[in-house]
BAPA-451976 format. One line per 5 residues: number of its first residue (from 1); their letters; for each residue x, y, z of N, C-alpha, C, O, CB. Coordinates in steps of 0.05 Angstrom, whole numbers, plus 5000, padded with zeros to 4 digits. Glycine has a CB too. Layout:
N
NUM) A) X,Y,Z,X,Y,Z,X,Y,Z,X,Y,Z,X,Y,Z ~ ...
% end
This chain:
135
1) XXXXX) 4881,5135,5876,4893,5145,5851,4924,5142,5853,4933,5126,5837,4885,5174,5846 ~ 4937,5152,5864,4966,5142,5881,4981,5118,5880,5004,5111,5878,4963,5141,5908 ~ 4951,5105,5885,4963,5070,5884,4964,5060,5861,4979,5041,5857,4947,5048,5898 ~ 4948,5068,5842,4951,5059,5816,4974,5075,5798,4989,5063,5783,4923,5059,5804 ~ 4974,5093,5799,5006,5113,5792,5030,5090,5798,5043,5076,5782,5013,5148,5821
6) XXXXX) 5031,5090,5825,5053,5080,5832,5060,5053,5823,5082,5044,5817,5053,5081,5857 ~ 5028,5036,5822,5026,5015,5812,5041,5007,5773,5052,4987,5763,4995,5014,5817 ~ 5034,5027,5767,5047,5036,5735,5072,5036,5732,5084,5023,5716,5042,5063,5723 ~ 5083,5053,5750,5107,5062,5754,5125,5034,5763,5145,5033,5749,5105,5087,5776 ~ 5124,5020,5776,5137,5002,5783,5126,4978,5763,5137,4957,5770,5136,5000,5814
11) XXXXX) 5114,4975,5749,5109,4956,5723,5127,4964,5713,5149,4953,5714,5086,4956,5705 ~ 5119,4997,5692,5141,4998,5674,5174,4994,5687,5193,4989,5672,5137,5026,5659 ~ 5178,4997,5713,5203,4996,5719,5216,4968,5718,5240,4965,5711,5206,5007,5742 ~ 5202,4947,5724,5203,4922,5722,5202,4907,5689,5212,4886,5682,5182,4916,5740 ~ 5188,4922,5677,5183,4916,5646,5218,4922,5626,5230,4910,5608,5151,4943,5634
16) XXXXX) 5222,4955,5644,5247,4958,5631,5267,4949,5646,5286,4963,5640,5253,4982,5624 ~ 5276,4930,5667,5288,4915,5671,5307,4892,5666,5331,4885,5667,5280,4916,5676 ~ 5265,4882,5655,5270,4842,5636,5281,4850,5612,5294,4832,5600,5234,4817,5624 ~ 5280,4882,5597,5282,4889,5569,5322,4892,5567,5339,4886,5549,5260,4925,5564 ~ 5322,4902,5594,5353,4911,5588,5365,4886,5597,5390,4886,5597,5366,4939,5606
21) XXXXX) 5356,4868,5603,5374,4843,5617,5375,4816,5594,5386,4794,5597,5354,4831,5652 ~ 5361,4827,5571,5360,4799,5553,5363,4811,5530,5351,4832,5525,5332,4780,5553 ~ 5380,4800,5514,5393,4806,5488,5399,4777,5471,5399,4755,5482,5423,4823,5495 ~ 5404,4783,5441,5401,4764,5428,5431,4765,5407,5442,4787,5406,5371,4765,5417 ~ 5439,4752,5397,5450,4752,5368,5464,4732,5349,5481,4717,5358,5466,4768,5368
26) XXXXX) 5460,4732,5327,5469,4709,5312,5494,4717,5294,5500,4739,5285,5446,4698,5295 ~ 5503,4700,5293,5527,4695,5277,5533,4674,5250,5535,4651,5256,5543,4687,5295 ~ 5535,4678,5231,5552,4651,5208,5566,4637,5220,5584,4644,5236,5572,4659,5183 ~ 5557,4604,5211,5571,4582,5223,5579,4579,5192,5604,4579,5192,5554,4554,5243 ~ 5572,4578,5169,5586,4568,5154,5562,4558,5122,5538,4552,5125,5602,4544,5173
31) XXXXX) 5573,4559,5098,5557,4560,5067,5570,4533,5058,5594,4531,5052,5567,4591,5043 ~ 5553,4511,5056,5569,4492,5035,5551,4493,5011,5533,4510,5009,5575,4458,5046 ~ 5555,4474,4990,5533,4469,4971,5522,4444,4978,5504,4432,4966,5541,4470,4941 ~ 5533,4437,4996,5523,4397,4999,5531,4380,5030,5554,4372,5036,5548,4374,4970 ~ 5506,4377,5044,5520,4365,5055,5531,4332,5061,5536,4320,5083,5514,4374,5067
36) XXXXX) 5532,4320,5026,5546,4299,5024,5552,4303,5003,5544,4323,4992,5538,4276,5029 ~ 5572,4283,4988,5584,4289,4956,5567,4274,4942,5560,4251,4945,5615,4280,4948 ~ 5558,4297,4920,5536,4287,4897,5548,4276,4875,5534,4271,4855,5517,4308,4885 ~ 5585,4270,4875,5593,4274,4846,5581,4254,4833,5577,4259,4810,5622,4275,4838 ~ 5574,4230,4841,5567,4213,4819,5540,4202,4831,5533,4180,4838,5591,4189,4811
41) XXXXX) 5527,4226,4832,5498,4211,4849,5477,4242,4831,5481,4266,4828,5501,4212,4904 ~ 5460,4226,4824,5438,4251,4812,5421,4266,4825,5422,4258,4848,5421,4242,4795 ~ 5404,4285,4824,5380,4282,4841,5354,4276,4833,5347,4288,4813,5377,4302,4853 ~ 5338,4260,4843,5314,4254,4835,5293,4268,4845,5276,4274,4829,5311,4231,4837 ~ 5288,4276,4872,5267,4292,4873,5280,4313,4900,5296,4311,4919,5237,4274,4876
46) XXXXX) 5260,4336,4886,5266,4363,4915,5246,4368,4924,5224,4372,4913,5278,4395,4910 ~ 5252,4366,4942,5234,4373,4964,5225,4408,4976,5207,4416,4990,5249,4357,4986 ~ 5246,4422,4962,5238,4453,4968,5259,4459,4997,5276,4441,5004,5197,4457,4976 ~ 5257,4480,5010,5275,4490,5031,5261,4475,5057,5239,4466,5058,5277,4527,5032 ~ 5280,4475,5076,5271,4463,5106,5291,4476,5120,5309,4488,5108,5271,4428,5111
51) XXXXX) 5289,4474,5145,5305,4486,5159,5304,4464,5190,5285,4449,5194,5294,4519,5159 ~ 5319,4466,5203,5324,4450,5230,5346,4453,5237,5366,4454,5223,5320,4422,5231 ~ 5343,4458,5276,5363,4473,5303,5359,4448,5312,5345,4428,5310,5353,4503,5326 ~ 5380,4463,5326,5397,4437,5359,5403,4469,5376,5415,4489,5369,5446,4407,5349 ~ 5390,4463,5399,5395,4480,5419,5400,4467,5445,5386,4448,5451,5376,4498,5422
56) XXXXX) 5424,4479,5463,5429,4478,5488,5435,4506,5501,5441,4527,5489,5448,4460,5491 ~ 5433,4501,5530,5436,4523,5549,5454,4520,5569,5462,4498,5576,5412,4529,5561 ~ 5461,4538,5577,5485,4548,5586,5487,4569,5612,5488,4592,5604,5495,4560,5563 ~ 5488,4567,5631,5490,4584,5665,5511,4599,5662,5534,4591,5659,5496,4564,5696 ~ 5502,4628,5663,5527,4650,5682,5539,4651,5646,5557,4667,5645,5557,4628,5720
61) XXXXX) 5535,4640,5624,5554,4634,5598,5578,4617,5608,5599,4623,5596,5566,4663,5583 ~ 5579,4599,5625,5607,4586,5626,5595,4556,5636,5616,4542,5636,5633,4604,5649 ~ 5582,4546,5641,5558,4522,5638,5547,4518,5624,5525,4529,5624,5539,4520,5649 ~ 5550,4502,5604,5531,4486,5579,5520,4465,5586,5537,4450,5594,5545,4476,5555 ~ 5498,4456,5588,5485,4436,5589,5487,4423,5568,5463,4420,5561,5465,4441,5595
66) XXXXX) 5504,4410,5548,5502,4397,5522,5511,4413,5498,5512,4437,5505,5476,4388,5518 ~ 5514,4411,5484,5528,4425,5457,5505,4428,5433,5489,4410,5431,5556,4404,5443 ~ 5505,4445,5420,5485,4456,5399,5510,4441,5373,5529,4453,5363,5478,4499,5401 ~ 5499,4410,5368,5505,4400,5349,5497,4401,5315,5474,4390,5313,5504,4382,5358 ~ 5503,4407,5297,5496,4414,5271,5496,4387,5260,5480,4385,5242,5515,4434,5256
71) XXXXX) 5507,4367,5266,5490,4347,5253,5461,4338,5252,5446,4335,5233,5500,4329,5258 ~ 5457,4334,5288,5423,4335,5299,5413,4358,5282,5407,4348,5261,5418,4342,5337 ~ 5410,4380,5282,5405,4409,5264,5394,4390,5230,5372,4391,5219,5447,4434,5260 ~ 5425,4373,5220,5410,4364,5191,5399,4350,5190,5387,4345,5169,5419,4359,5172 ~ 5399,4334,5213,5380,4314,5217,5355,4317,5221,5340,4302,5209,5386,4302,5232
76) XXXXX) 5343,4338,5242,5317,4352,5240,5300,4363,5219,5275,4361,5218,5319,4369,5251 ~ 5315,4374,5204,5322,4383,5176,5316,4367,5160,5293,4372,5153,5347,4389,5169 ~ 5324,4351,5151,5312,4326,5138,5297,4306,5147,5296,4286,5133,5327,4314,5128 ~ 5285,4308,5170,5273,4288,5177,5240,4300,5172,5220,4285,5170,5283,4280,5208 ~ 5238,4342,5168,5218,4353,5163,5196,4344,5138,5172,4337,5136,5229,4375,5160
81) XXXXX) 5214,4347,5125,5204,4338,5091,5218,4312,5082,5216,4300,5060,5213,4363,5065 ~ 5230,4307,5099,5242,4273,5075,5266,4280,5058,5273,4304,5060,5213,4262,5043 ~ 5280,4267,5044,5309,4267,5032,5326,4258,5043,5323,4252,5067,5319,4288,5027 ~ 5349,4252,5030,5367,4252,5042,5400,4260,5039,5421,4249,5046,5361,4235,5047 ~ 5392,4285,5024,5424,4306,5032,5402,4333,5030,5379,4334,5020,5461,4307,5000
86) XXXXX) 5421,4355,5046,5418,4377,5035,5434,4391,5016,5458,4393,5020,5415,4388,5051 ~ 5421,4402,4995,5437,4416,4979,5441,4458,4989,5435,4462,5012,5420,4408,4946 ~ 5448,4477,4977,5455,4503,4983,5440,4510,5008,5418,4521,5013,5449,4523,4960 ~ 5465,4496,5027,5464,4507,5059,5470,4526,5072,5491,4538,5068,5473,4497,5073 ~ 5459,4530,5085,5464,4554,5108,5468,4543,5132,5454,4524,5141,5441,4576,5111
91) XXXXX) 5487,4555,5143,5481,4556,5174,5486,4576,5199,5498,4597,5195,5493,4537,5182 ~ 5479,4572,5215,5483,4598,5232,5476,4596,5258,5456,4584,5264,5468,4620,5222 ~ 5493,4609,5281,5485,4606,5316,5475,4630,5318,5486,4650,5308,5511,4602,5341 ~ 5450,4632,5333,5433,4641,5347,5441,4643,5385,5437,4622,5398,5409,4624,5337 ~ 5450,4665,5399,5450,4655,5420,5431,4686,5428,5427,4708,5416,5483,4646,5433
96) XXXXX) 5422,4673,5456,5399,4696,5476,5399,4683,5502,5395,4661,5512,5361,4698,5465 ~ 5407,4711,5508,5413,4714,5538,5388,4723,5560,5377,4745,5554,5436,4737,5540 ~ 5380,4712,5579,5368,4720,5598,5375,4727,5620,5373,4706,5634,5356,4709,5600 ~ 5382,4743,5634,5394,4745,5668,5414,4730,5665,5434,4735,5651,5375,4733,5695 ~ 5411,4713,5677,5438,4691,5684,5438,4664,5658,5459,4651,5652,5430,4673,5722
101) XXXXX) 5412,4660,5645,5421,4635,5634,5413,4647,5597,5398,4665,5592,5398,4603,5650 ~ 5425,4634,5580,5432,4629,5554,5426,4617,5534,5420,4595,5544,5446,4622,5553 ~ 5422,4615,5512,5407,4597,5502,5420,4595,5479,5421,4615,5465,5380,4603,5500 ~ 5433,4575,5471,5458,4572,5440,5434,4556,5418,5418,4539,5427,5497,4541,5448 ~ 5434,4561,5398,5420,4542,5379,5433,4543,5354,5439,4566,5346,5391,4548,5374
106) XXXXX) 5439,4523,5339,5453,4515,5310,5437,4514,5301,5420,4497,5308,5468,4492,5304 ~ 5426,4539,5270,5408,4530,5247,5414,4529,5227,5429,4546,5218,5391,4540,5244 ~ 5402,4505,5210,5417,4497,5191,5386,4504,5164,5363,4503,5174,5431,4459,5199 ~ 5386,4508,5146,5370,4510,5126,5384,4504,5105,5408,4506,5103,5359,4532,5124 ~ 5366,4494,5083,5372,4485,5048,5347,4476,5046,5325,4475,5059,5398,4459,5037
111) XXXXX) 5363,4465,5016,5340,4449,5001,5344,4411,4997,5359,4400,4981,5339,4465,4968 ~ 5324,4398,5016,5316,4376,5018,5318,4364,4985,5307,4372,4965,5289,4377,5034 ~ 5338,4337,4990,5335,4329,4953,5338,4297,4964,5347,4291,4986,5369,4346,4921 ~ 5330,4279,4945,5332,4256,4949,5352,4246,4924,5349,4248,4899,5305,4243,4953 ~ 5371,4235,4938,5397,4225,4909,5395,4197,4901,5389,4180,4918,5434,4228,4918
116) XXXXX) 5400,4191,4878,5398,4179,4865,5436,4155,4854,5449,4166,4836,5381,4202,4849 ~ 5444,4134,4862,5467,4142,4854,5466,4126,4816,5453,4106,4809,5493,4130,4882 ~ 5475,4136,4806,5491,4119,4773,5487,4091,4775,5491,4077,4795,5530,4123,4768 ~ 5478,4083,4753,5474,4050,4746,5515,4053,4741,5529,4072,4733,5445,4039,4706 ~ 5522,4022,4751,5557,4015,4736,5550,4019,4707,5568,4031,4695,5573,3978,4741
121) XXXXX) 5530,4011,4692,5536,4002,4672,5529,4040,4655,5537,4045,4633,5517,3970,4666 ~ 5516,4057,4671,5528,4085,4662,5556,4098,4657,5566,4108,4637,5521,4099,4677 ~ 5565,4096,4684,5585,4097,4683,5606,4085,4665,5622,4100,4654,5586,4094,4700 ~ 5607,4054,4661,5620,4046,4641,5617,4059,4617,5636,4065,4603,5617,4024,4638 ~ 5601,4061,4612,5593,4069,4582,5594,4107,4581,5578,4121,4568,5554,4054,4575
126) XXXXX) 5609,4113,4592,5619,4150,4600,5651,4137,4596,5665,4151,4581,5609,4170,4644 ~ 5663,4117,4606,5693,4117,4610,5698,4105,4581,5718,4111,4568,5705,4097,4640 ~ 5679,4086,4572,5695,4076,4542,5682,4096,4518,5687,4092,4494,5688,4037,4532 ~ 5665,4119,4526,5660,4132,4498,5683,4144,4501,5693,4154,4521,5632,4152,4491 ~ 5698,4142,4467,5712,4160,4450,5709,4193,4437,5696,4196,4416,5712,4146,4433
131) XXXXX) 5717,4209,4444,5719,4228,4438,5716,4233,4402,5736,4223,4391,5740,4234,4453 ~ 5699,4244,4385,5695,4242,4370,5721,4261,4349,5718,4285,4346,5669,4244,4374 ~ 5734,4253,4342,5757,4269,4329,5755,4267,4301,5745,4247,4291,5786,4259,4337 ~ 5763,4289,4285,5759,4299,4262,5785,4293,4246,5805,4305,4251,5751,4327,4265 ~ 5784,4278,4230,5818,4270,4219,5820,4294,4194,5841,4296,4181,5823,4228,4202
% end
């Protein structure tokens, strides 16, 4: 009976150990509406929200093994569902700590759209309409 007490006892002691030694938290990397310029490009189809990370790790926090890049992130991201920009982005770092090692991750979420750009001959025909004026 003893041995299994004790046996408990040094679980939970070990349980609250791994609990106090690993922590997590995220932060805002940053809100655009686009991540390329739509001005003269339409959209033709959406694809709905997606989301995609880039994670690397990091020893002691002063060792990175590689950089948690946000482009790879939109690139994952769109490689989920197809498109190719994202429109109302988010992004944000995720880091979690274990004992000694770290874990950084860039996540990026929006909405997957596939663009479309203007015929010239739209465009022309926007630059020579006349404004309709009332004499």
């Amino acid at each position: 009976m003893n041995m299994n007490i004790r046996y408990l006892f040094i679980s939970a002691a070990c349980a609250c150990i791994i609990i106090s030694q690993s922590a997590c938290i995220t932060s805002p990397v940053t809100v655009t509406s686009s991540t390329t310029p739509i001005h003269d490009k339409k959209i033709s189809s959406n694809y709905g929200r997606v989301q995609g990370s880039h994670r690397a790790w990091s020893v002691f926090g002063l060792w990175m093994i590689g950089r948690p890049d946000i482009d790879i992130a939109i690139k994952d991201a769109l490689k989920n569902n197809g498109g190719d920009a994202l429109i109302n982005v988010t992004c944000y770092e995720t880091t979690m700590w274990f004992f000694f090692v770290s874990s950084h991750t860039v996540v990026v979420e929006g909405e997957a759209v596939t663009l479309v750009k203007e015929t010239p001959a739209v465009e022309r025909n926007r630059k020579n309409e006349k404004p309709n004026r009332k004499k």
